[in-house]
N, C-alpha and C positions, 0 to 999 in steps of 0.2 A: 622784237624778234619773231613774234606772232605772225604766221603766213606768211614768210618770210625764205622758208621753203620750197622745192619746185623739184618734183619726182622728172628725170630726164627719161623721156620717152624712146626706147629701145624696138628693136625688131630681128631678132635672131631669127625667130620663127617659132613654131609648137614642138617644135621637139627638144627646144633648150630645156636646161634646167632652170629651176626659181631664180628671176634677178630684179633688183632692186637698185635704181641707181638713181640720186639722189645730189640737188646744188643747194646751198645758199648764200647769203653774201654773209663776208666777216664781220663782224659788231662787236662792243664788250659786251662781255659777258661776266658773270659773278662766277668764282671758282665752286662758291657751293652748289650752284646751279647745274653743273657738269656732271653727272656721278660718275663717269669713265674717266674724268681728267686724272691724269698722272701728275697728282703732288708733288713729288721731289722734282721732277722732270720740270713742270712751271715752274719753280721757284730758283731752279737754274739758268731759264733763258733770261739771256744779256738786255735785249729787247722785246717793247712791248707787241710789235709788231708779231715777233714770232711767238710769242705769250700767245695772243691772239687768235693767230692761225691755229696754234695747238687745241683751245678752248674750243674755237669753233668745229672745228674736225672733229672731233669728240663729242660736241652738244650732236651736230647732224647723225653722230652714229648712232646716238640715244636714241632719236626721232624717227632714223632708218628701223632702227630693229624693236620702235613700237609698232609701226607697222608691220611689221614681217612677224608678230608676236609674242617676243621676247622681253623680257622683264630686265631692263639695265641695271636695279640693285641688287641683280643675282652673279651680276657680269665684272669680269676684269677685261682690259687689252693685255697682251702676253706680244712680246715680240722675238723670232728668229734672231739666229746668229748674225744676219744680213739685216735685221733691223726691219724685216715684213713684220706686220702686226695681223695679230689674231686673238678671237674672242674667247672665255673658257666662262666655267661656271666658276666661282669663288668657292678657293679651298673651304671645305667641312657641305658645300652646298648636294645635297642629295641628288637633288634634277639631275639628268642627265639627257635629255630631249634633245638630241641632233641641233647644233648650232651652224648659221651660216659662218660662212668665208669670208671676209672684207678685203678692203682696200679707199685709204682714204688721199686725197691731196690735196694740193691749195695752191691757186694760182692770181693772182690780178684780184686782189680782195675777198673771193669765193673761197669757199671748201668744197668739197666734192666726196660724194662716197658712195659705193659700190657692194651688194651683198649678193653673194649667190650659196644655194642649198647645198647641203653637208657632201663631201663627196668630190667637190671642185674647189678650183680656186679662182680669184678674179683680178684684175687691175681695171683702174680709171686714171687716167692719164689729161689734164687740160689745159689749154693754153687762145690767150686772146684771137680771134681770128685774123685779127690786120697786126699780132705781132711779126714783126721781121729778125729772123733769126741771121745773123753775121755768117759768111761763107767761109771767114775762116775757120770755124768748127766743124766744118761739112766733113772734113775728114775723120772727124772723129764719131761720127754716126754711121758712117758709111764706107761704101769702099768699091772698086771693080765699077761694074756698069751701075750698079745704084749709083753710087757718087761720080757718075759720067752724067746722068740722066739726071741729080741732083744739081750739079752744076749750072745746066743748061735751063732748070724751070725750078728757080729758087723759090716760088710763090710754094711748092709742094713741100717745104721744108717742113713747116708745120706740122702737117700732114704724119711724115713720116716720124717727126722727131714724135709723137704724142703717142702714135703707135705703137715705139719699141717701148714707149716709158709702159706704155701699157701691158707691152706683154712683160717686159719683164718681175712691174708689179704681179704678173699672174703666176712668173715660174718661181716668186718668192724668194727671188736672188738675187734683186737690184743690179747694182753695174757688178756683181760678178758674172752677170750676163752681159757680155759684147755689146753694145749693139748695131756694133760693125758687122755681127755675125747673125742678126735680124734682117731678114729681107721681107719688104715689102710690097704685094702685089702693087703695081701703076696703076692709077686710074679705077679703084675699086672699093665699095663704100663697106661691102662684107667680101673678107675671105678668111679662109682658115690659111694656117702656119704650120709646119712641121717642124719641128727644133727640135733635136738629140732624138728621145726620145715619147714626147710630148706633143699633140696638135693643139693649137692654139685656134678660136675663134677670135675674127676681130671685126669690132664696127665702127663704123667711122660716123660721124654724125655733129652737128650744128644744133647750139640750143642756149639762147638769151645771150649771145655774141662771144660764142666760146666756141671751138672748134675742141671737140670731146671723142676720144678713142677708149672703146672698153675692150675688153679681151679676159675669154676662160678658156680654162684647159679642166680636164682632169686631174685631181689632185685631194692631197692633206692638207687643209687651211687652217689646222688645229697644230699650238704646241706644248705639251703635255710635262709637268712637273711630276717629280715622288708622289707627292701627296693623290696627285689624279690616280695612279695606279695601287695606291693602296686601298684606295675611297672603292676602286671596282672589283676589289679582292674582296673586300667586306658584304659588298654588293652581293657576289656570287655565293658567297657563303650565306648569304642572311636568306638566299630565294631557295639554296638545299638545304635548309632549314639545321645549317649545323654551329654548333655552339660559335659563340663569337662576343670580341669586345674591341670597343676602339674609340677611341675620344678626339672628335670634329672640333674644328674650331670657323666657323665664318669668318674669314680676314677677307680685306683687297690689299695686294700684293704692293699696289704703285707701281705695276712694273714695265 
């Protein structure tokens, strides 16, 4: 699994926020090897394949947020109501240093993952480039003149379909976002998005024969338990210097 890795070359521009996007191909791997894998979660997939994907999404996160400087024995995955994931410190852990946002996927053997700086959120969305997506789902992506314009130049499906996965990885609601109600600019490799009340950035891009859609917004890429909010009560009292007691415990949650 050595160099086996390959940082996906981005170009928002200099006024984005920190991003970090990250392929490797799926291999086995040893559960110990993983420190972010979810124990119970493995040892529930039916197959090995999806075992797999899971291991390797997780190792690439390791490797992502050694680079971006983050210590993975300090880290859990926490995931929303909708099943977005996101990273926290492990209950009783003191740190509190600003963590990125993630998003990870798998597609045609790869993992894929995505980190951007505290503040925002991200999606990575990939899919093979000579995959051919079936026209009878077109209506279910799309609708009005997109799916007019879908119909007519189905090599774009792709395209599009990677897009919304993308953004809706970013507004951390999965398919309770439409994405019949994601519109995408034609023929355009960056644009931004406007949804409800969120702008979404989006880039389209090519990389070791994946056609790859990233996409951020503005956003909370963090989801917070009891224990985090007692951990910053103690915090605040320990810095006004006023009496205090409370007993930590370092766990990972599995969750």
């Amino acid at each position: 699994m050595v160099g086996t890795d390959k940082i996906i070359p981005t170009s928002f521009g200099s006024d984005s926020p920190r991003l970090l996007c990250m392929m490797m191909p799926i291999e086995h791997l040893k559960l110990s090897d993983v420190l972010l894998a979810n124990n119970d979660e493995v040892a529930k997939f039916v197959t090995e394949k999806r075992r797999m994907e899971h291991l390797a999404g997780r190792y690439l996160l390791q490797l992502s947020l050694a680079k971006w400087g983050v210590d993975s024995s300090l880290i859990e995955v926490r995931r929303n109501e909708f099943r977005a994931p996101s990273i926290a410190y492990l209950p009783g852990t003191w740190k509190r240093t600003p963590l990125p946002s993630i998003s990870i996927g798998h597609s045609s053997g790869y993992a894929f993952v995505a980190l951007v700086e505290s503040g925002w959120t991200v999606g990575i969305d990939a899919e093979p480039e000579d995959l051919v997506i079936s026209k009878g789902v077109f209506d279910m992506m799309a609708k009005g003149d997109e799916l007019s314009y879908l119909n007519n130049n189905p090599n774009q499906a792709v395209r599009l379909w990677t897009s919304k996965e993308s953004i809706q990885k970013s507004a951390r609601l999965g398919m309770n976002l439409n994405p019949r109600d994601i519109r995408i600019p034609i023929g355009e490799t960056k644009s931004k998005l406007s949804i409800e009340n969120s702008i979404f950035q989006l880039e389209n891009l090519t990389s070791n024969g994946f056609f790859i859609s990233i996409s951020y917004c503005l956003g909370e890429g963090y989801d917070s338990i009891p224990e985090d909010k007692l951990l910053e009560q103690t915090q605040r009292a320990m810095s006004k210097g006023e009496d205090w007691s409370v007993g930590c415990k370092t766990t990972r949650s599995n969750a």
